[in-house]
ZAMISE-232619 format. One record per atom (N, C-alpha, C, O, CB): chain; atom name; residue number from 0; x, y, z. Coordinates in Angstrom, 2 decimals, decimal comma, always signed. Glycine has a CB too. Example, Ala and Ser with C-alpha at 12.3 -4.5 7.8 and 13.67 -1.06 7.14 Angstrom:
% ZAMISE-232619
  cadena  atomo  num        X        Y        Z
       A      N    0   +13,19    -5,69    +7,80
       A     CA    0   +12,30    -4,50    +7,80
       A      C    0   +13,20    -3,30    +7,80
       A      O    0   +14,24    -3,32    +8,46
       A     CB    0   +11,31    -4,47    +9,05
       A      N    1   +12,85    -2,25    +7,08
       A     CA    1   +13,67    -1,06    +7,14
       A      C    1   +12,90    +0,03    +7,87
       A      O    1   +13,41    +1,14    +8,04
       A     CB    1   +14,08    -0,60    +5,72
//
This chain:
% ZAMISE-232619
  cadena  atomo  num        X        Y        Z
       A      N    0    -6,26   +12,50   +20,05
       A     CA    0    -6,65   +13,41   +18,98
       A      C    0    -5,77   +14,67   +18,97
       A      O    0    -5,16   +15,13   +18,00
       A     CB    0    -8,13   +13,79   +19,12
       A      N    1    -5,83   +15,14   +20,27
       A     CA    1    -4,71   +16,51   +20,27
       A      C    1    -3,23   +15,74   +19,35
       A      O    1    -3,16   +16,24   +18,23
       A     CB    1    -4,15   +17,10   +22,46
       A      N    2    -2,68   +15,24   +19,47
       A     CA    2    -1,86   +14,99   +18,83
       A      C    2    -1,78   +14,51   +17,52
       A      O    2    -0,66   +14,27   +17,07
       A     CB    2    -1,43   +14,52   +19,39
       A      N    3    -3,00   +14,27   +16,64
       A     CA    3    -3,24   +14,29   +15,26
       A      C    3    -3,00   +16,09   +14,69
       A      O    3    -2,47   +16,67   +13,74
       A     CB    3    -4,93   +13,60   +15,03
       A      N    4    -3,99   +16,52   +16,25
       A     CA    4    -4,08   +18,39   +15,32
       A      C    4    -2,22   +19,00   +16,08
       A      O    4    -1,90   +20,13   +15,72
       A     CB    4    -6,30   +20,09   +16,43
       A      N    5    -1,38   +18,41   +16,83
       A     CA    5    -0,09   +19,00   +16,75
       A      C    5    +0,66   +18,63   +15,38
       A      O    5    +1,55   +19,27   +14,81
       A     CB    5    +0,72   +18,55   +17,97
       A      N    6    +0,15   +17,57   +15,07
       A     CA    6    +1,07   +17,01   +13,65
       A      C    6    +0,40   +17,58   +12,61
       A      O    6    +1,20   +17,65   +11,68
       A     CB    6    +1,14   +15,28   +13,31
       A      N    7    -0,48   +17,94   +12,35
       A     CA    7    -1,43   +18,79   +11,26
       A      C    7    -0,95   +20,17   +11,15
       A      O    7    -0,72   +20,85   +10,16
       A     CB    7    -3,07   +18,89   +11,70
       A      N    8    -0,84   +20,50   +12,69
       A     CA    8    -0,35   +22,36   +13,04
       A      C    8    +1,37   +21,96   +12,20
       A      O    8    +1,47   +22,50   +11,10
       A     CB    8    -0,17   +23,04   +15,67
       A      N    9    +2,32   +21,31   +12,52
       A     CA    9    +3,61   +21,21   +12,29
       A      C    9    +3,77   +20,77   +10,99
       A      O    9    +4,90   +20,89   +10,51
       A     CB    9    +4,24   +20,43   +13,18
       A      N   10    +3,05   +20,38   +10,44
       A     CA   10    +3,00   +19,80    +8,67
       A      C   10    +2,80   +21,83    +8,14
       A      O   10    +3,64   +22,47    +7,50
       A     CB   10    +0,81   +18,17    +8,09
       A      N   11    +1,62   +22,32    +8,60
       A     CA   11    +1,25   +23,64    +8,06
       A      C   11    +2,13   +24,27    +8,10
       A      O   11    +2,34   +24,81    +7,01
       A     CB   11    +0,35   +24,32    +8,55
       A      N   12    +3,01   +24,59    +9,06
       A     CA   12    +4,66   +24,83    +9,14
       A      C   12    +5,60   +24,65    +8,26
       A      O   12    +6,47   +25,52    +8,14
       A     CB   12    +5,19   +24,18    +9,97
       A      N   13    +5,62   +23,51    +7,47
       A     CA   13    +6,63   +23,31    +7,00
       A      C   13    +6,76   +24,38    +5,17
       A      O   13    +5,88   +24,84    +4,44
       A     CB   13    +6,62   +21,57    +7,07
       A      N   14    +8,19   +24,38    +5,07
       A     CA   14    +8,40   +24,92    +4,22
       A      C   14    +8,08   +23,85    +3,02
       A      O   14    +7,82   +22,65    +3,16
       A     CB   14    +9,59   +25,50    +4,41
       A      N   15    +8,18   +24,52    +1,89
       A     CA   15    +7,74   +23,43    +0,58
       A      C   15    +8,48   +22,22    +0,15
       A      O   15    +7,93   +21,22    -0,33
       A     CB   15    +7,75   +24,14    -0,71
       A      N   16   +10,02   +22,39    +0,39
       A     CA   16   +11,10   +21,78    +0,90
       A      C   16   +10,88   +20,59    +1,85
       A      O   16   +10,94   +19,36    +1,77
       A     CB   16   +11,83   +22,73    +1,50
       A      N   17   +10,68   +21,22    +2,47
       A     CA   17    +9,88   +19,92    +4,04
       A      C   17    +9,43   +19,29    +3,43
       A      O   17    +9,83   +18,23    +2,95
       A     CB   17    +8,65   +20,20    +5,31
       A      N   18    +7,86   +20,19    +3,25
       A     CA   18    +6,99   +19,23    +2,91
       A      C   18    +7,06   +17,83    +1,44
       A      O   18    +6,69   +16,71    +1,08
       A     CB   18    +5,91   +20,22    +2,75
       A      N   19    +7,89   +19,07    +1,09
       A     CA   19    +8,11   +17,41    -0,33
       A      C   19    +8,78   +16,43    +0,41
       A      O   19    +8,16   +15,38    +0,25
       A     CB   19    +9,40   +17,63    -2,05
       A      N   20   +10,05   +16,21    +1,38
       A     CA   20   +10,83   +15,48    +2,01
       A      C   20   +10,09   +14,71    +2,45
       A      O   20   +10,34   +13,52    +2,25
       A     CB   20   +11,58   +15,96    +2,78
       A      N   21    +8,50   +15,22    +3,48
       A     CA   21    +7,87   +15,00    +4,02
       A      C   21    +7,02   +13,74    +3,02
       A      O   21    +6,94   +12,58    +3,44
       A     CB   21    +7,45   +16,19    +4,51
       A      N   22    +6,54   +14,07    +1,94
       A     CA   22    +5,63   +13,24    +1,56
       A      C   22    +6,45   +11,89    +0,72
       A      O   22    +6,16   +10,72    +0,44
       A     CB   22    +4,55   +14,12    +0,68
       A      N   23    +7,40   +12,61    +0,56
       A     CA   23    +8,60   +11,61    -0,12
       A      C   23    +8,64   +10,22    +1,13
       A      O   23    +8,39    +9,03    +0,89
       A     CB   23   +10,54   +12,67    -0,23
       A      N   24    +9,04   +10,87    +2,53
       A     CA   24    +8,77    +9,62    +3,14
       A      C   24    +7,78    +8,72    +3,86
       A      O   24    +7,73    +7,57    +4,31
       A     CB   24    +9,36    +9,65    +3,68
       A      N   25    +7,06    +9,73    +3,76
       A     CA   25    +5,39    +9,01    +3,57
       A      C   25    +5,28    +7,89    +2,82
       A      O   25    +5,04    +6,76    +3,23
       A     CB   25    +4,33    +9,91    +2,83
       A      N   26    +5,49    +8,33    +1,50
       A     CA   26    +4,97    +7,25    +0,39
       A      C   26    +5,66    +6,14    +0,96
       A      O   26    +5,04    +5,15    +1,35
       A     CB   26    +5,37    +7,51    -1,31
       A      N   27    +7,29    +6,26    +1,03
       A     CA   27    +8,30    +5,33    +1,12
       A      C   27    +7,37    +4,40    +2,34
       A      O   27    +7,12    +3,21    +2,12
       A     CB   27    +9,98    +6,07    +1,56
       A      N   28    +6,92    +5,07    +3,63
       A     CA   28    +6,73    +4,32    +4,63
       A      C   28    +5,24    +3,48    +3,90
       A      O   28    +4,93    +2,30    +3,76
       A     CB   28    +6,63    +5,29    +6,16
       A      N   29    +4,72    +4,49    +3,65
       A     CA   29    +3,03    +3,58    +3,09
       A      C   29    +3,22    +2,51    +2,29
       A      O   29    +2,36    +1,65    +2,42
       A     CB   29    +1,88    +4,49    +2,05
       A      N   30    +4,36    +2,20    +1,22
       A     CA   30    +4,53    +1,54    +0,36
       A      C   30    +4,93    +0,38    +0,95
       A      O   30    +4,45    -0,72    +0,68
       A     CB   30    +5,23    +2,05    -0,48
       A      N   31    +6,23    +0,70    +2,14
       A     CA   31    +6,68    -0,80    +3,06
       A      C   31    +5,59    -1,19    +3,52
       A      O   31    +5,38    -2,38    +3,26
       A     CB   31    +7,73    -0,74    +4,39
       A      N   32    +4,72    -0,64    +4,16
       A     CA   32    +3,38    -1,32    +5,32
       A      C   32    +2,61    -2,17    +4,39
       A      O   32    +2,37    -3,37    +4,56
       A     CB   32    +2,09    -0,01    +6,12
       A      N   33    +2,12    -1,18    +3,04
       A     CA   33    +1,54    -2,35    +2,22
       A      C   33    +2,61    -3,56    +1,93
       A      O   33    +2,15    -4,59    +2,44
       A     CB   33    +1,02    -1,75    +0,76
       A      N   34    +3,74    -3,78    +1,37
       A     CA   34    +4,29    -4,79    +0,86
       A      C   34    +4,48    -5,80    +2,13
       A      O   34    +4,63    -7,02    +2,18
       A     CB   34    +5,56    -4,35    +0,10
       A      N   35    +4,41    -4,85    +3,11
       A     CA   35    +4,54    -6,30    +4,66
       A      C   35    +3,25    -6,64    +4,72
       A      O   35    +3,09    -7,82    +4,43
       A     CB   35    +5,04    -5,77    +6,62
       A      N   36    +2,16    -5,99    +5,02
       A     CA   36    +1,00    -6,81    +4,98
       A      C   36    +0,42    -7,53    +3,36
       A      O   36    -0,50    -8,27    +3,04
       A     CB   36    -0,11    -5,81    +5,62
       A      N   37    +1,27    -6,99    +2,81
       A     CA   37    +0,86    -8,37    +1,57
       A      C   37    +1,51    -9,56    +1,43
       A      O   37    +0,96   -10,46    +0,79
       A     CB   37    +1,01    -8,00    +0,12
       A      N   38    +2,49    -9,69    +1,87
       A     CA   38    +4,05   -10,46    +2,66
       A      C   38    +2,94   -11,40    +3,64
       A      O   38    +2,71   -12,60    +3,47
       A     CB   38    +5,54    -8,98    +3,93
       A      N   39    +2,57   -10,86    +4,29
       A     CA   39    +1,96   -11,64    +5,61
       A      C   39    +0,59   -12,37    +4,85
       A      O   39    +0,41   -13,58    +5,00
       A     CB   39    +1,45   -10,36    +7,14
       A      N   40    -0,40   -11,50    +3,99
       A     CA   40    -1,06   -11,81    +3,70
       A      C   40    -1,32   -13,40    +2,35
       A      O   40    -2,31   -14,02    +1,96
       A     CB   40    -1,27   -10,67    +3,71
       A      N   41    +0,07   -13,45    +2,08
       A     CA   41    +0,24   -14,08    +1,57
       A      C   41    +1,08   -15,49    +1,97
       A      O   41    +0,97   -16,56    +1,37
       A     CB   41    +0,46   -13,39    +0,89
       A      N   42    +1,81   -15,26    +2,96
       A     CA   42    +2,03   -16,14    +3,97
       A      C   42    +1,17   -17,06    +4,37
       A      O   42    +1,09   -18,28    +4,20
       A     CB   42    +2,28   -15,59    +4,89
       A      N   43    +0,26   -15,89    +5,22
       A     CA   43    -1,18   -16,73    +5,61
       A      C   43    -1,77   -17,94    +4,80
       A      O   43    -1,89   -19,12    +5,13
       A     CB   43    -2,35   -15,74    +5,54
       A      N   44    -2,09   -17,28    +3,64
       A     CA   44    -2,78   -18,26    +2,49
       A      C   44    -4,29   -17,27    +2,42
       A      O   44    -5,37   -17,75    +2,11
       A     CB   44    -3,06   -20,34    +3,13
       A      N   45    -4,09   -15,88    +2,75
       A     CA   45    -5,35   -15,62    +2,39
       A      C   45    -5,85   -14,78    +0,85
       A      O   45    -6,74   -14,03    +0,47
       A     CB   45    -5,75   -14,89    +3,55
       A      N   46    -4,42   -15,58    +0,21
       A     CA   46    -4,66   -14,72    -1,33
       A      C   46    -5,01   -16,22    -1,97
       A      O   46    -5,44   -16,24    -3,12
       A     CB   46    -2,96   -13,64    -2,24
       A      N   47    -4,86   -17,31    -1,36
       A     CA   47    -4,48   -18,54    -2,21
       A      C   47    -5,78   -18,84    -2,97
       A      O   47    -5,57   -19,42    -4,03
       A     CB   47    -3,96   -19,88    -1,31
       A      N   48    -7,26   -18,56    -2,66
       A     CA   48    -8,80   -18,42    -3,56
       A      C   48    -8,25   -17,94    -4,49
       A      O   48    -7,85   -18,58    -5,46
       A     CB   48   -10,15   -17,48    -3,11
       A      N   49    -8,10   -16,35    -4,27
       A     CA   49    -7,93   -15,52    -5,66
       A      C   49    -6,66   -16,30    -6,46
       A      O   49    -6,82   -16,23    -7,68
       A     CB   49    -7,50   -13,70    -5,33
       A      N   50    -5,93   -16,73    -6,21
       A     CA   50    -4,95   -17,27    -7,34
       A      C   50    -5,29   -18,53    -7,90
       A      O   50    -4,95   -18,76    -9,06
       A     CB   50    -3,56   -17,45    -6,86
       A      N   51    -6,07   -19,60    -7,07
       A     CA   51    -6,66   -20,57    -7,98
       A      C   51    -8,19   -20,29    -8,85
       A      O   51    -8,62   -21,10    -9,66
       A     CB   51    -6,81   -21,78    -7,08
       A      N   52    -8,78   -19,22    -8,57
       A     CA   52    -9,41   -18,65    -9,01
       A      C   52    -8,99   -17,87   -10,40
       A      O   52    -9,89   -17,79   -11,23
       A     CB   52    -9,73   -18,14    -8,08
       A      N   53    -7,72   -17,28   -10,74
       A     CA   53    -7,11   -16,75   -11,81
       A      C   53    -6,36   -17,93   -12,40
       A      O   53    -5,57   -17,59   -13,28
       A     CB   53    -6,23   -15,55   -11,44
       A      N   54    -6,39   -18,95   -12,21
       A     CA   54    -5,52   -20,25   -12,76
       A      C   54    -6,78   -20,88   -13,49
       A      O   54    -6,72   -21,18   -14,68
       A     CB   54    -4,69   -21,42   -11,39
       A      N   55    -7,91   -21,09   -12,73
       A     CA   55    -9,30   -21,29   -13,30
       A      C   55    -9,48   -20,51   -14,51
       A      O   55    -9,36   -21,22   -15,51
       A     CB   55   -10,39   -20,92   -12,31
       A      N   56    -9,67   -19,57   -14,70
       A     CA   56    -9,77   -18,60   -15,93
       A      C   56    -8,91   -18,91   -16,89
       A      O   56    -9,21   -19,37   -17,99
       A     CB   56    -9,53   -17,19   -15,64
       A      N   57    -7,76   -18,67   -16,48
       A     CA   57    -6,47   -18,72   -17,46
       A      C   57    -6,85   -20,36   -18,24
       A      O   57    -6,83   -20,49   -19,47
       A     CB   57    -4,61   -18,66   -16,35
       A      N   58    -7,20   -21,53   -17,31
       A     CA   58    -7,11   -22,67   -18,30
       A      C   58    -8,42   -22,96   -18,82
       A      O   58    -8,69   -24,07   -19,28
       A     CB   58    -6,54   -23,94   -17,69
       A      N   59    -9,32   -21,92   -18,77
       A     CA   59   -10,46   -22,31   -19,20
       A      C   59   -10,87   -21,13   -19,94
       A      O   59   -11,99   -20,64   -20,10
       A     CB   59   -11,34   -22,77   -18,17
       A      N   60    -9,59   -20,75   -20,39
       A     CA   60    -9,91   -19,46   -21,51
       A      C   60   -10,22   -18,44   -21,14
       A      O   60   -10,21   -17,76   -22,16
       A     CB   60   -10,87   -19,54   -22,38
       A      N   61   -10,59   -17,66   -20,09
       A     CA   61   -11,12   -16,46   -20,01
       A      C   61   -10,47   -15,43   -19,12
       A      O   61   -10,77   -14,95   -18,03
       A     CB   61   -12,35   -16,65   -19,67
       A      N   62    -8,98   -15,19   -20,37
       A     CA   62    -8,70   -14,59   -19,77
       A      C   62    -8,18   -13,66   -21,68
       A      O   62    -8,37   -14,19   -22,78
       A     CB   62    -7,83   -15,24   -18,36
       A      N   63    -7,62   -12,44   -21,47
       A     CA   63    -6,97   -11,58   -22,50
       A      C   63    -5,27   -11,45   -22,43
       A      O   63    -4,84   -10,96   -21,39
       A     CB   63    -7,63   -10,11   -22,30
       A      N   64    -4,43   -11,79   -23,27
       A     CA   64    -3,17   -11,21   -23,05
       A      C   64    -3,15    -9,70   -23,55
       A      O   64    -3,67    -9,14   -24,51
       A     CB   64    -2,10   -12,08   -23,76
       A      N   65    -2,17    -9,18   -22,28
       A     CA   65    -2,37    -7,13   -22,57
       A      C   65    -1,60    -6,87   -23,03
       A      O   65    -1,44    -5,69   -23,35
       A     CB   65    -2,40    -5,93   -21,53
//
C-alpha cells in the first residue's frame, strides 16, 4: 500500500505537462491490456456463446442496421 500512496504523492508532483504525458501513457498501456486480454479471451473461445448468440438474432431477424 505504501507504495500506491508514493505513486499518488509523485503524480501530485507532477507538472501539467507530466501529467498529460502521464495519462497519455496510461491510456496507451490500459488500451494494450484490454486488447491482450480480449486476444486471449477470444482465443480461449470464451466469446464464442455471445457470437453464436448474435448470428441467432441476425438470422432470425432481430436485429436493426445503424
Amino acid at each position: 500500500m505504501q507504495r500506491i500512496l508514493d505513486i499518488e504523492h509523485a503524480i501530485e508532483q507532477l507538472s501539467p505537462e507530466e501529467l498529460h504525458t502521464l495519462r497519455a501513457w496510461f491510456e496507451e498501456r490500459d488500451a494494450a491490456e484490454w486488447d491482450r486480454q480480449l486476444q486471449n479471451d477470444v482465443t480461449a473461445g470464451k466469446l464464442d456463446s455471445l457470437a453464436d448468440e448474435a448470428l441467432r438474432d441476425l438470422h432470425n431477424g432481430r436485429c436493426t442496421d445503424l
